[in-house]
BAKOL-513108 format. One record per atom (N, C-alpha, C): residue in three letters; x, y, z. Coordinates in steps of 0.05 Angstrom, whole numbers, plus 32768, in hexadecimal, padded with zeros to 4 digits. Each point is the difference from the previous one (the first is absolute). Layout:
% BAKOL-513108
alaXYZ ...
//
This chain:
% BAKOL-513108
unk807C85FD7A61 unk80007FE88011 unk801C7FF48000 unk801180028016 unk80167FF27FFD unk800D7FE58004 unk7FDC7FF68004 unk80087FDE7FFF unk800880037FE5 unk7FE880017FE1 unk800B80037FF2 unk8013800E7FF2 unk800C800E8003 unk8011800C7FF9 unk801E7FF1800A unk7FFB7FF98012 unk801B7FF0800E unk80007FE37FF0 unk7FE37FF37FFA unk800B7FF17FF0 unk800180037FEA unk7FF5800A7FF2 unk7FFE80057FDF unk8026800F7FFE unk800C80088014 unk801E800C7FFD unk800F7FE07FFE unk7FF97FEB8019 unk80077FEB7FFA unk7FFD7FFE7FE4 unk7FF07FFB7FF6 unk7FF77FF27FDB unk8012800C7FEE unk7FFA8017800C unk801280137FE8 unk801F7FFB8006 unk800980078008 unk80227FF48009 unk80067FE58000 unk7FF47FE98002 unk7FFD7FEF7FFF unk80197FEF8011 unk7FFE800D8012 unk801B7FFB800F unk7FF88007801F unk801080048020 unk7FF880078016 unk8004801E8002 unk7FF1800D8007 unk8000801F800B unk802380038012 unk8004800C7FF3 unk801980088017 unk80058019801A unk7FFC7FF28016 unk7FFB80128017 unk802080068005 unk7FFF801A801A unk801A80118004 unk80147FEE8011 unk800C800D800C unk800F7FF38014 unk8001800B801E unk80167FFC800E unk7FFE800E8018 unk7FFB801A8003 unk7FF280078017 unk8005801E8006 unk800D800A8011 unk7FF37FF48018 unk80078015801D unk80197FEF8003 unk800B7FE67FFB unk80177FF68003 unk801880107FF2 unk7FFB800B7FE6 unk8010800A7FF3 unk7FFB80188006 unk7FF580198006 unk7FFE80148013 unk801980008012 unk7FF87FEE8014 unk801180048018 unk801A80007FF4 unk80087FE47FF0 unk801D80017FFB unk800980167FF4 unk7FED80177FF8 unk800980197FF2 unk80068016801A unk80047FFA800B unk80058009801A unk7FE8801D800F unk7FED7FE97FFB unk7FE5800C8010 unk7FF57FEE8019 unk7FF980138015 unk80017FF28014 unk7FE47FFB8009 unk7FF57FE37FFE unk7FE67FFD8003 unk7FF67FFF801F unk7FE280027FFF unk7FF38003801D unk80027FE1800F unk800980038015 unk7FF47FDE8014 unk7FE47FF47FF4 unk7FED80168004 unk7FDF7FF17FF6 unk7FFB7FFF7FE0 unk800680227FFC unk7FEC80027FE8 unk80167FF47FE7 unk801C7FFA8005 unk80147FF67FF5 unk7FFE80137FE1 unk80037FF67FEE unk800F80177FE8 unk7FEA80157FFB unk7FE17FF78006 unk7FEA80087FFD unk800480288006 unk801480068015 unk800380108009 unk8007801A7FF0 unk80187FEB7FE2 unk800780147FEB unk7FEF800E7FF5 unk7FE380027FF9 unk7FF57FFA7FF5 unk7FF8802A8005 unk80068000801B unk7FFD801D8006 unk8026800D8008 unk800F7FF48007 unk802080078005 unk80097FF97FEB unk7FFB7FF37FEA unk801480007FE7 unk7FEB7FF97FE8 unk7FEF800C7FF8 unk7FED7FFC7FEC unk801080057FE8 unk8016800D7FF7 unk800C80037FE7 unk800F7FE37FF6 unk80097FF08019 unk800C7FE88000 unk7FE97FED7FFF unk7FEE80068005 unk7FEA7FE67FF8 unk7FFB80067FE1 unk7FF680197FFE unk7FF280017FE3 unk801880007FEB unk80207FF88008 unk80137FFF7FE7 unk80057FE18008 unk7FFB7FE9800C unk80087FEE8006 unk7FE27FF07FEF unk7FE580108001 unk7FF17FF67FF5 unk7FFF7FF77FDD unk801180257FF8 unk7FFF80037FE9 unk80197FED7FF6 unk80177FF58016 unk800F7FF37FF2 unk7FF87FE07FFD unk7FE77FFD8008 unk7FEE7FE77FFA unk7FFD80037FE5 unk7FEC80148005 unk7FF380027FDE unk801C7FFA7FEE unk8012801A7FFC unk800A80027FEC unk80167FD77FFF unk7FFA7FF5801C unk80107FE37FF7 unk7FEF7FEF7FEE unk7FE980097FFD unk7FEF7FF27FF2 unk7FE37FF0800F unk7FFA800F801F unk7FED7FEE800B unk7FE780067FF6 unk7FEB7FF38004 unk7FEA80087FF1 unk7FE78000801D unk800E7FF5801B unk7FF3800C8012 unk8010800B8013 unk7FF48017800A unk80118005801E unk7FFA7FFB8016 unk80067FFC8011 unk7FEF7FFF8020 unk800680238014 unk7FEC80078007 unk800080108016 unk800C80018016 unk80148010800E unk80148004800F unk7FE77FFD8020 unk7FF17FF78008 unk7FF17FF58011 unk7FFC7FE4800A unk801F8000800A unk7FFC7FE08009 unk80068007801F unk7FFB800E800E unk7FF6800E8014 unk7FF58016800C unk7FEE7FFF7FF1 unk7FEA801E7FFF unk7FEE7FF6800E unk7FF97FE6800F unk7FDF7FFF800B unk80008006801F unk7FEA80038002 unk7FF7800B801D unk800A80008014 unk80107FDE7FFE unk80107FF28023 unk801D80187FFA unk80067FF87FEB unk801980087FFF unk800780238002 unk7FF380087FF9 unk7FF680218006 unk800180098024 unk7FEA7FF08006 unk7FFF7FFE801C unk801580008007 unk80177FE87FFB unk80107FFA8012 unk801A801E8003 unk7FF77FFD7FE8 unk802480157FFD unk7FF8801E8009 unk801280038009 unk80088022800D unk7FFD801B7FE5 unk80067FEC7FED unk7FFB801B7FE7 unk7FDF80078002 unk7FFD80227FFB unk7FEE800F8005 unk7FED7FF97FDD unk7FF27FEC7FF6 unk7FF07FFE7FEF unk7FE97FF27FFB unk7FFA7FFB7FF1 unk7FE77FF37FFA unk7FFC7FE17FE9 unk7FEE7FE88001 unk800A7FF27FEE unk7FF380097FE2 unk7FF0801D8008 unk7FF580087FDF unk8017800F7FFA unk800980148017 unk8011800E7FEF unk80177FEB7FEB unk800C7FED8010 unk80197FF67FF5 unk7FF37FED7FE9 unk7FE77FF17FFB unk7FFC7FF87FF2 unk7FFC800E7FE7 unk7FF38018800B unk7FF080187FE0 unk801E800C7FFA unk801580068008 unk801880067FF6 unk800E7FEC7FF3 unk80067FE28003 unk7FFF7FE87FF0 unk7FFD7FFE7FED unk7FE080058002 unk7FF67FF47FDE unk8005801F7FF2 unk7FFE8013800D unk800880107FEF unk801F80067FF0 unk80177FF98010 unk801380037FF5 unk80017FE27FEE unk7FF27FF57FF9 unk7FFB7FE27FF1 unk7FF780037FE6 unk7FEB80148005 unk7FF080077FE4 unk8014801A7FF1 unk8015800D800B unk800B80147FF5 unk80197FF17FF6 unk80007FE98010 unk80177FF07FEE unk7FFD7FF27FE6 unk7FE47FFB8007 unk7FF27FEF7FE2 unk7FFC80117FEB unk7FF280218005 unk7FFC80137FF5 unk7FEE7FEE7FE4 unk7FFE80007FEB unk7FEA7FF17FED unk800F7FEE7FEC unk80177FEC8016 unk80047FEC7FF4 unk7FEC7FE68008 unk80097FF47FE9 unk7FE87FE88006 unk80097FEC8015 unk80008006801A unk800F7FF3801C unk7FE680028016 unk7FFA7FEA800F unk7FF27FFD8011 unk800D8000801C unk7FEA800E8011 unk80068008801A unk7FEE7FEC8013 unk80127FF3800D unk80007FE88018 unk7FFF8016801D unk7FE97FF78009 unk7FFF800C8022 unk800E7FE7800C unk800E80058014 unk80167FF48006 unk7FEC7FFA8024 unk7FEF7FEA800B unk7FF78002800E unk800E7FE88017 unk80167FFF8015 unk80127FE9800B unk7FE97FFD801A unk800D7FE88007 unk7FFB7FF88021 unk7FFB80148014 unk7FED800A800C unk7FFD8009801B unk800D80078012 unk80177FE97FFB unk80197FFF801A unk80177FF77FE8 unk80137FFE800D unk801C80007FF0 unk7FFB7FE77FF3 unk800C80017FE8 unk7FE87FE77FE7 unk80227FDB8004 unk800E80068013 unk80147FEA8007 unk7FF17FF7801E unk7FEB800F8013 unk7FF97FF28015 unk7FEF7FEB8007 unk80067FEC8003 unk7FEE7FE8800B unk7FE98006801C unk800880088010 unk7FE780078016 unk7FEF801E7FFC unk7FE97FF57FFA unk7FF080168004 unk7FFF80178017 unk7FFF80137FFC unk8002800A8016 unk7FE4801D800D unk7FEF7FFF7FE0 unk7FEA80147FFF unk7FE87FEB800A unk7FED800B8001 unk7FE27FF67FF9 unk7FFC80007FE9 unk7FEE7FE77FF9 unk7FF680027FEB unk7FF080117FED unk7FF5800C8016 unk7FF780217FF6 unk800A80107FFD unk80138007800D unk801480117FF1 unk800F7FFB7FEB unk800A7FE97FF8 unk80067FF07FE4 unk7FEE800A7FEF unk7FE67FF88003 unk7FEC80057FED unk7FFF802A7FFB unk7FFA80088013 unk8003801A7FFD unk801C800D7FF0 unk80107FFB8008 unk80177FFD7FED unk7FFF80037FE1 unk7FFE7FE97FFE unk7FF67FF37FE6 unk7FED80117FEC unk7FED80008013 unk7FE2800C7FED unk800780297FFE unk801380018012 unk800680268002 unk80157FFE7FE7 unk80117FF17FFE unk801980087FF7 unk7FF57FF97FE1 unk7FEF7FE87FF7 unk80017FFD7FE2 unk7FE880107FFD unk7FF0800E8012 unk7FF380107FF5 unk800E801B7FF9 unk800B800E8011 unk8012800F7FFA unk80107FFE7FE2 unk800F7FEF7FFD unk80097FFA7FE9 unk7FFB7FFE7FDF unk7FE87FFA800E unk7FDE7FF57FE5 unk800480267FFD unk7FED800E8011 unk7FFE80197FF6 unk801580157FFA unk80177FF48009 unk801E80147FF3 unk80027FFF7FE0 unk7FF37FE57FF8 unk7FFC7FFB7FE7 unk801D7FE37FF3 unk80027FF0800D unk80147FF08001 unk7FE67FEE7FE3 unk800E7FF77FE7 unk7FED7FED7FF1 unk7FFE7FE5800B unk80117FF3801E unk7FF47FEA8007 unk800C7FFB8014 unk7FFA7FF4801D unk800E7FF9801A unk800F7FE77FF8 unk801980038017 unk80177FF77FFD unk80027FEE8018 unk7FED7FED8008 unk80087FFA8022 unk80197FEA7FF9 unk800F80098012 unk801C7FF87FFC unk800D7FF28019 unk80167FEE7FF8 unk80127FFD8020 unk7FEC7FED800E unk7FE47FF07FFA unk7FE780028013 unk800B7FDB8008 unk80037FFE801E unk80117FE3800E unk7FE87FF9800E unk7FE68009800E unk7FF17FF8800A unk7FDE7FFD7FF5 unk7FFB7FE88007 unk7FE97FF47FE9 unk7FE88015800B unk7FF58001801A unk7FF880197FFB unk7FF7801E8003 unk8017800B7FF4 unk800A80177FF7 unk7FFB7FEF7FE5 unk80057FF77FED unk7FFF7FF17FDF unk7FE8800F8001 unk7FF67FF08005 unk7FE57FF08000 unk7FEB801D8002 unk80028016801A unk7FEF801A7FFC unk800A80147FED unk80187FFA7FF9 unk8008801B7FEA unk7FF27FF67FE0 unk7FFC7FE18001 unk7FFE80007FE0 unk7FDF80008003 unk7FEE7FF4801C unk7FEB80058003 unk7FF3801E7FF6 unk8015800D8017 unk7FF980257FFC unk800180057FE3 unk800F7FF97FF2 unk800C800E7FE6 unk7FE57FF27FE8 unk7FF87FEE800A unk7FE87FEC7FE9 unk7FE9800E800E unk7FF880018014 unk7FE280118005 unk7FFC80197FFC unk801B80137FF8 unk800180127FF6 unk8003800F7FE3 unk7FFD7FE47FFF unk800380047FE1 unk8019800D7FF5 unk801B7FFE8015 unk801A80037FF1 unk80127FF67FFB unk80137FFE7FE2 unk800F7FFA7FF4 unk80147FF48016 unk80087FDE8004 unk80168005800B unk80117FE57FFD unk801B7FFE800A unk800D7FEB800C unk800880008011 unk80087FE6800A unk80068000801A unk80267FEA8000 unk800880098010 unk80187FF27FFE unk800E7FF1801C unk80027FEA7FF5 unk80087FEA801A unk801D80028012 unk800580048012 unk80177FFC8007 unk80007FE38017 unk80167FED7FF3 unk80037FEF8017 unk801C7FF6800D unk7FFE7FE78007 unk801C80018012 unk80127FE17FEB unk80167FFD8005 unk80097FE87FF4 unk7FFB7FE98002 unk7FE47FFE8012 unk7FF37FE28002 unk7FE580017FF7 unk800080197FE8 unk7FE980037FF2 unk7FE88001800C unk7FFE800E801B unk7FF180098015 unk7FFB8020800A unk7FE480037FF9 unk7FFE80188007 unk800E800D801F unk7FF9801B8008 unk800B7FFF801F unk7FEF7FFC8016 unk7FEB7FFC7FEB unk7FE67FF18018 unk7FFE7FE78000 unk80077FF27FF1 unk80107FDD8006 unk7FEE7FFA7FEA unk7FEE80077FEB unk7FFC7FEB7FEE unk800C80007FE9 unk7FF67FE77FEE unk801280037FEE unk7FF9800B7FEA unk8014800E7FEC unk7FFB80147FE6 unk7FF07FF37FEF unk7FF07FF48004 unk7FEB7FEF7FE9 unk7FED800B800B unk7FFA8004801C unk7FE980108008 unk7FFE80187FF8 unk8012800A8005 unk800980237FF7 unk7FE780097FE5 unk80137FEA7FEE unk7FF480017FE7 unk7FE97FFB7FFA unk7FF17FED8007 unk7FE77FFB8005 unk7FF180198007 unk800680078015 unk7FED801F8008 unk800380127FF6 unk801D800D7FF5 unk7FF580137FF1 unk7FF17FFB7FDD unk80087FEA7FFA unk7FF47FED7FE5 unk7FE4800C8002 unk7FF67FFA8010 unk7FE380038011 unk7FEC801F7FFB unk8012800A7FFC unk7FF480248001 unk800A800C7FE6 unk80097FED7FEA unk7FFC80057FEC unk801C80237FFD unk80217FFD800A unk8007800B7FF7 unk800680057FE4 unk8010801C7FF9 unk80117FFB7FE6 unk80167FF17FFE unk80117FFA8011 unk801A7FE08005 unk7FFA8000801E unk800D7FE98002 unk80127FF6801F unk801F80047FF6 unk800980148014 unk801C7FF87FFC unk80167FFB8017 unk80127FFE8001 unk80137FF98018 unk801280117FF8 unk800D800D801B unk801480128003 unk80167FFE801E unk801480067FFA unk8017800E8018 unk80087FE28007 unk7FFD7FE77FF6 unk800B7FEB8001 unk801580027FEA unk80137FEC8004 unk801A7FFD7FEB unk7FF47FE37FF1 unk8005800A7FE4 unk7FF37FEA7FE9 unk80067FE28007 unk800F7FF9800B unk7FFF7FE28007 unk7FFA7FF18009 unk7FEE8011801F unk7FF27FFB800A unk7FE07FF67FF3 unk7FFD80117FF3 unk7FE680057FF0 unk7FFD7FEC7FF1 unk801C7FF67FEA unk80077FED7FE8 unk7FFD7FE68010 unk80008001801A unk80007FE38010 unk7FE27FF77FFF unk7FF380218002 unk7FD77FED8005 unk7FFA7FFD7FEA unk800C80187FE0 unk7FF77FFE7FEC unk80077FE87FED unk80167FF18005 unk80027FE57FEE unk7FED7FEA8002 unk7FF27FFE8011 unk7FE97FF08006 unk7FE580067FF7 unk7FFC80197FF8 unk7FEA80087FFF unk7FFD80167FE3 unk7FE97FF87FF5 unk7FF3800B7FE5 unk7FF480168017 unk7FFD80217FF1 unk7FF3800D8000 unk7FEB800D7FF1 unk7FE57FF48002 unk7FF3800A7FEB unk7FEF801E8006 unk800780108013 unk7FF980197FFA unk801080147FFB unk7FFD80138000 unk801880167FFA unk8003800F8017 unk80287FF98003 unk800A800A8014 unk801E80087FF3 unk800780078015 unk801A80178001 unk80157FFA801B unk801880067FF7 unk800E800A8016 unk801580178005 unk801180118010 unk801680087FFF unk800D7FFC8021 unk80167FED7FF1 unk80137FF58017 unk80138015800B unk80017FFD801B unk80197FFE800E unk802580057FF0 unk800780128002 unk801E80007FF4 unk801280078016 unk7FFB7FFD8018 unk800780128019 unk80157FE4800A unk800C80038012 unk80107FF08008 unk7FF07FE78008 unk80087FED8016 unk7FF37FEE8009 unk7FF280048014 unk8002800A8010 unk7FEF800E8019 unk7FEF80167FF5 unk7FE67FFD7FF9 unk7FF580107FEE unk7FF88019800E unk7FFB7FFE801C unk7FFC800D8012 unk8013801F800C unk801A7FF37FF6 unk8017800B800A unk7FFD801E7FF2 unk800F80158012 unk7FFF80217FF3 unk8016800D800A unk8009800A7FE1 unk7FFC80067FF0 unk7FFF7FED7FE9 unk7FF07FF47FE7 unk7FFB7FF27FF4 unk8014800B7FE0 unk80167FEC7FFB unk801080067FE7 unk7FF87FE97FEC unk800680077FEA unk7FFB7FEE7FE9 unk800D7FE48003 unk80007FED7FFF unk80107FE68003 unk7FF97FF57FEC unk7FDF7FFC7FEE unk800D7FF67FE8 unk7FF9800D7FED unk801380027FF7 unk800580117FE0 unk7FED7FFC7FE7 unk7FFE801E7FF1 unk7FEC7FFC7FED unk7FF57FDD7FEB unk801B80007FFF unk80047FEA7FE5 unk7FF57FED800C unk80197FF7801E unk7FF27FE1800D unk7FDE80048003 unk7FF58010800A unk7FEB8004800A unk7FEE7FF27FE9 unk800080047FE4 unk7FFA80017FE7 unk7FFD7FE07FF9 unk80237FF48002 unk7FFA7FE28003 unk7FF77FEB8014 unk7FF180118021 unk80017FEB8016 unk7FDD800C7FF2 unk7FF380087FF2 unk7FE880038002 unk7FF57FFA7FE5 unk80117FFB7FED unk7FF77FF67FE6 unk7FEA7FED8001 unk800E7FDF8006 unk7FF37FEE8005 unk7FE28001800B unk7FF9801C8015 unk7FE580048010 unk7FE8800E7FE9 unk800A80057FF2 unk7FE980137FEE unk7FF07FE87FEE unk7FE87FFD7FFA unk7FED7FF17FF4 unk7FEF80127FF6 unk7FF17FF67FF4 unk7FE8800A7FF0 unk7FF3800E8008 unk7FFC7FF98026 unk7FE2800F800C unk8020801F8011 unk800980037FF8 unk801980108012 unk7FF4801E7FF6 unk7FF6800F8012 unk7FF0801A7FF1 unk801A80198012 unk800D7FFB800E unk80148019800D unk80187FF68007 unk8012800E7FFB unk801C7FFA8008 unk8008801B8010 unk80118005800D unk800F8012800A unk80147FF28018 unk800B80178011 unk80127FF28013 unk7FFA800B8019 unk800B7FF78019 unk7FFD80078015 unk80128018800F unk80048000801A unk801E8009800F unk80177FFC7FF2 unk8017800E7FFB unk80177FFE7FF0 unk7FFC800A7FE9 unk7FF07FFA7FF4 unk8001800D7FDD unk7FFD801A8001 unk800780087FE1 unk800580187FFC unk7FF680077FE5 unk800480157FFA unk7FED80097FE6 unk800E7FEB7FEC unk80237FFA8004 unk800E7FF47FEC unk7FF37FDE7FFA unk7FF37FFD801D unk7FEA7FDE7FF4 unk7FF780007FF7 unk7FF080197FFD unk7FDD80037FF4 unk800B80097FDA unk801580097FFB unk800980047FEB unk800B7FE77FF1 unk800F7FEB800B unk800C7FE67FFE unk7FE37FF57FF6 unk7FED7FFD800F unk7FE97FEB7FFE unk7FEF800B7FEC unk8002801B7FF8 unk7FE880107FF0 unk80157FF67FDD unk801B7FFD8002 unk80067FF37FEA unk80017FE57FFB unk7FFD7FF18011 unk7FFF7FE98007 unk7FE07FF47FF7 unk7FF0800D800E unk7FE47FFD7FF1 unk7FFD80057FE6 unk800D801D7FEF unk7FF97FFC7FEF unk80107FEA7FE9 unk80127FFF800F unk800D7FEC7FE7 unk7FF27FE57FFF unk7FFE7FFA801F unk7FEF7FE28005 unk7FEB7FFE7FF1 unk7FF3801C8006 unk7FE37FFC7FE9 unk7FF480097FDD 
//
């Protein structure tokens, strides 16, 4: 059971799980050239030796989860692109080059499940059934590759939130869900991140966390507010236009370390980073934790 196990790892460490860092951002800048749709997802069959050594240089920084190179493996995005595949094939090659990275260290594997549509867009542009179809193909897919828990990630519209953590609780699978919003602490469907949290609160994940925002943003909603469940985040290190590509490091291991000190509390169950980082953050923060704790 990897509710328990995920928390009883909390107890035992007594400290936050430490998740990876970038992928397909740091891919590309390795001078791999990603798809329009399926974006880095693509390596996954054109450079699988570069995923499964970019994985393993998670592990060996010290992460204790990884995420799955499927942050565009689902159905729309398949569709859209000209590459000749499938979203099982690219996902069952994923988690497989994930589990050969972990090989029988004690490291947990995150299905990496994003937005429908590009996870920075404000107008909808699917049906809602196809959202939902989406959704329910791709974390099923993921569930049976053997991922130990869904990763819905990047997620800006309340609901898209709202059916992934649904799907993931009537299914009885392990998951979190992670918020992305804008600098007026507004989802991209105009409400505000107190709702966010509320709904997925609701379906009984393993955290809420927030991602691909830059920590200051975040430190602006979090000084106001006690968190009493257990959540997580990994920020943004990418320039200021988070959007912008090719995505380079802008802030550095160390700063990164002190603009996020202050955010960690008691209920803080995951740390990692976003776009920009590199195995060298996840190494910075994995000593960082342990000395902190």
């Amino acid at each position: 059971n990897i509710s328990m196990k995920f928390t009883e790892k909390i107890k035992e460490k007594k400290r936050p799980l430490l998740l990876d860092g970038a992928m397909g951002a740091l891919l590309q800048s390795r001078n791999l050239r990603a798809d329009e749709h399926l974006w880095s997802s693509v390596f996954n069959i054109t450079a699988p030796q570069q995923v499964l050594n970019l994985h393993r240089e998670y592990v060996e920084a010290g992460a204790e989860i990884i995420t799955t190179n499927t942050f565009r493996t689902n159905p729309t995005a398949v569709k859209l692109s000209s590459y000749k595949t499938t979203s099982e094939e690219l996902v069952v090659k994923a988690v497989e080059l994930a589990k050969r990275a972990v090989e029988d260290k004690d490291v947990l594997i995150a299905g990496s499940n994003a937005p429908a549509e590009d996870c920075y867009q404000r107008e909808v542009t699917i049906s809602k059934g196809e959202i939902e179809y989406n959704h329910s193909k791709h974390i099923e897919l993921l569930w049976e590759s053997g991922v130990d828990f869904i990763l819905n990630e990047t997620l800006g519209h309340l609901f898209e939130i709202e059916f992934v953590s649904k799907f993931c609780q009537q299914n009885k699978l392990p998951f979190v869900t992670s918020i992305y919003f804008d600098e007026n602490l507004k989802l991209l469907s105009g409400e505000p991140l107190e709702a966010a949290i509320e709904t997925v609160l609701a379906y009984s994940p393993l955290a809420v966390c927030f991602n691909c925002i830059h920590s200051q943003i975040f430190a602006d909603f979090k000084k106001e507010r006690e968190f009493n469940f257990n959540w997580g985040f990994y920020f943004n290190c990418g320039g200021e236009d988070i959007s912008a590509e090719p995505i380079f490091c802008n802030i550095f291991p160390d700063d990164y370390i002190e603009q996020i000190k202050p955010l960690i509390d008691a209920n803080t169950v995951i740390i990692g980073a976003c776009c920009g980082s590199t195995p060298e953050h996840i190494a910075k923060l994995r000593k960082f934790l342990d000395e902190h704790y």
